[in-house]
C-alpha positions in Angstrom: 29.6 -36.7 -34.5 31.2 -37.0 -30.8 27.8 -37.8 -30.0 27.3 -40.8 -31.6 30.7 -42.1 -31.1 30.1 -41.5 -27.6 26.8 -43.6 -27.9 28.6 -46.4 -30.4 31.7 -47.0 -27.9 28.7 -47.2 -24.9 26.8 -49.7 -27.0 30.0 -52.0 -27.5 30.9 -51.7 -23.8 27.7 -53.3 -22.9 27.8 -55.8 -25.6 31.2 -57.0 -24.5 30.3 -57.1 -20.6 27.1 -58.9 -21.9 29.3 -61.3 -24.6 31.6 -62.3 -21.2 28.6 -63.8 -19.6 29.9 -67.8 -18.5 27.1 -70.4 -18.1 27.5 -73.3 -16.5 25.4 -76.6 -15.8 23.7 -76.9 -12.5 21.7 -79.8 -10.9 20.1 -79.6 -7.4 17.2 -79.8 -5.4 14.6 -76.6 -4.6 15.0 -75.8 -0.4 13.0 -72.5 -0.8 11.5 -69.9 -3.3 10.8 -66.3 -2.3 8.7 -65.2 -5.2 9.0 -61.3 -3.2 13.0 -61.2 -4.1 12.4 -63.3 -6.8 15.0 -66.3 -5.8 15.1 -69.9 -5.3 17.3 -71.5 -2.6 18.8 -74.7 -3.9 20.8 -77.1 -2.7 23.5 -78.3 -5.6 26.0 -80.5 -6.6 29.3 -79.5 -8.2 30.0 -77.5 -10.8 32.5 -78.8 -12.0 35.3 -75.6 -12.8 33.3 -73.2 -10.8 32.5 -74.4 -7.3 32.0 -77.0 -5.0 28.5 -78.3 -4.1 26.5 -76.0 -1.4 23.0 -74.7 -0.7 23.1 -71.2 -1.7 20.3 -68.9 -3.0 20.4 -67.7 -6.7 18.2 -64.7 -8.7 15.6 -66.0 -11.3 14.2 -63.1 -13.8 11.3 -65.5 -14.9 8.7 -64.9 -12.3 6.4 -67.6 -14.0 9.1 -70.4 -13.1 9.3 -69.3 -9.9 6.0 -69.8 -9.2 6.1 -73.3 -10.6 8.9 -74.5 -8.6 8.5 -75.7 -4.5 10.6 -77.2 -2.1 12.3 -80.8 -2.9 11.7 -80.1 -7.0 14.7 -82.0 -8.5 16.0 -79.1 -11.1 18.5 -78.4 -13.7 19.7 -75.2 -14.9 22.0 -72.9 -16.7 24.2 -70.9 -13.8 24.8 -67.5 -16.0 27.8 -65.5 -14.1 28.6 -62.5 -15.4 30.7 -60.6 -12.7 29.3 -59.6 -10.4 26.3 -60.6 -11.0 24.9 -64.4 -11.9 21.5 -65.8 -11.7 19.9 -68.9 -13.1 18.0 -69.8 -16.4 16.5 -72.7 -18.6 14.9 -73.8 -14.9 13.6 -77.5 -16.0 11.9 -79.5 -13.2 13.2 -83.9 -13.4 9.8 -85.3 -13.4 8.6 -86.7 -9.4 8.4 -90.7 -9.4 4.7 -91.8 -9.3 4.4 -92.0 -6.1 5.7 -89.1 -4.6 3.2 -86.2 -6.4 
């Protein structure tokens, strides 16, 4: 029985670290992607709340989007901070005008 209350109070720890997770609304452009540590560099704008607009270089899990991003993509994005870590998700590229492809 200590056993599995052990394992139960374990389980809700993680789901209330996970729960805490903030997400906030980024828009910048792609200055680098290093598919090896499996990060883009982007230069943002505000978030408004969190922090002022920078270049700064954030994890993505989703190797595929990695590869599908390069330098001067205009992005948006979901920043996900949970302490101490953050990364970002929902990567959606704004479409190039015609003439720059």
């Amino acid at each position: 029985m200590l056993k599995v209350c052990t394992v139960t109070a374990a389980l809700l720890t993680v789901l209330a670290l996970t729960s805490c997770a903030k997400r906030y609304p980024l828009t910048g452009t792609v200055v680098s992607v290093d598919l090896a540590a499996s990060t883009v560099t982007v230069k943002h704008s505000e978030i408004p709340g969190y922090m002022k607009a920078m270049t700064m270089t954030f994890p993505v899990k989703d190797k595929a989007v990695l590869r599908s991003l390069s330098p001067g993509d205009e992005i948006t994005a979901d920043l996900v901070v949970s302490r101490p870590e953050y990364r970002l998700e929902n990567i959606r590229k704004k479409p190039r005008p015609a003439g720059n492809k």
